[in-house]
C-alpha positions in Angstrom: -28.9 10.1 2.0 -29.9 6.5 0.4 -26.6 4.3 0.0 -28.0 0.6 -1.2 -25.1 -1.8 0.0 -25.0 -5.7 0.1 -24.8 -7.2 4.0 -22.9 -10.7 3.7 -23.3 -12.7 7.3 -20.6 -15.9 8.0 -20.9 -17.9 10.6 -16.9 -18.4 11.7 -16.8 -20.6 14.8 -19.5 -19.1 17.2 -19.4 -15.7 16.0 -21.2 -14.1 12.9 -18.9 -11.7 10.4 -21.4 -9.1 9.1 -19.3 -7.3 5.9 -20.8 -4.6 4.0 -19.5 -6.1 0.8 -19.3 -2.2 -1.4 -18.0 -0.6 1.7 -15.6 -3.3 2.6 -16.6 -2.6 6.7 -16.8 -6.0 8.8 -18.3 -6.3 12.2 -19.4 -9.4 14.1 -21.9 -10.2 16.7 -23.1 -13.4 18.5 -25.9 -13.6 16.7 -26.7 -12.6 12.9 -28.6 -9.8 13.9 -25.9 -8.3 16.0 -23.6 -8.7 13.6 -25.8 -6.6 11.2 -26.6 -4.2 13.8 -22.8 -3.8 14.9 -22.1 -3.1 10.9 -24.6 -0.3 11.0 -22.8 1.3 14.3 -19.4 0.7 12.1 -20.5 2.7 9.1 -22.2 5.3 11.0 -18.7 5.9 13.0 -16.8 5.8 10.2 -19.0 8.2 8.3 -19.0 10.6 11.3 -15.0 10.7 11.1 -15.0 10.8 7.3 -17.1 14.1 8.1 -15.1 15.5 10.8 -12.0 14.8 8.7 -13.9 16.3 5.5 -12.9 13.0 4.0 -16.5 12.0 3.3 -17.0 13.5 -0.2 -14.1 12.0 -1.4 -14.8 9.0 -0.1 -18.3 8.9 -2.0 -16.5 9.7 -5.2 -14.3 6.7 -5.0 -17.1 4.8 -4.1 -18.8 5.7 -7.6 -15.4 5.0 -9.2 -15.7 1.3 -8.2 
């Protein structure tokens, strides 16, 4: 599945705040690109317990909604 979402990276003291900005899931990371790749762990886990919780679908639909 393709899902195009916008990745806003803060700096915020000596972290970086990665926030998938459609999704509305944060992570953050010493660098930018840890940040980034700490978001893509983030949505993958939540995604995985959307599924198990066969939340996932409706999830999507709300998504489209927005």
């Amino acid at each position: 599945m393709y899902l195009p979402i916008t990745i806003e990276i803060i700096k915020k003291d000596r972290w970086y705040i990665a926030r998938a900005v459609e999704l509305d899931f944060i992570s953050q990371g010493k660098t930018p690109e840890e940040a980034k790749k700490n978001l893509y762990e983030v949505i993958d886990i939540q995604f995985e317990e959307m599924k198990k919780m066969e939340t996932l679908k409706e999830y999507f639909e709300l998504l489209k909604k927005v």
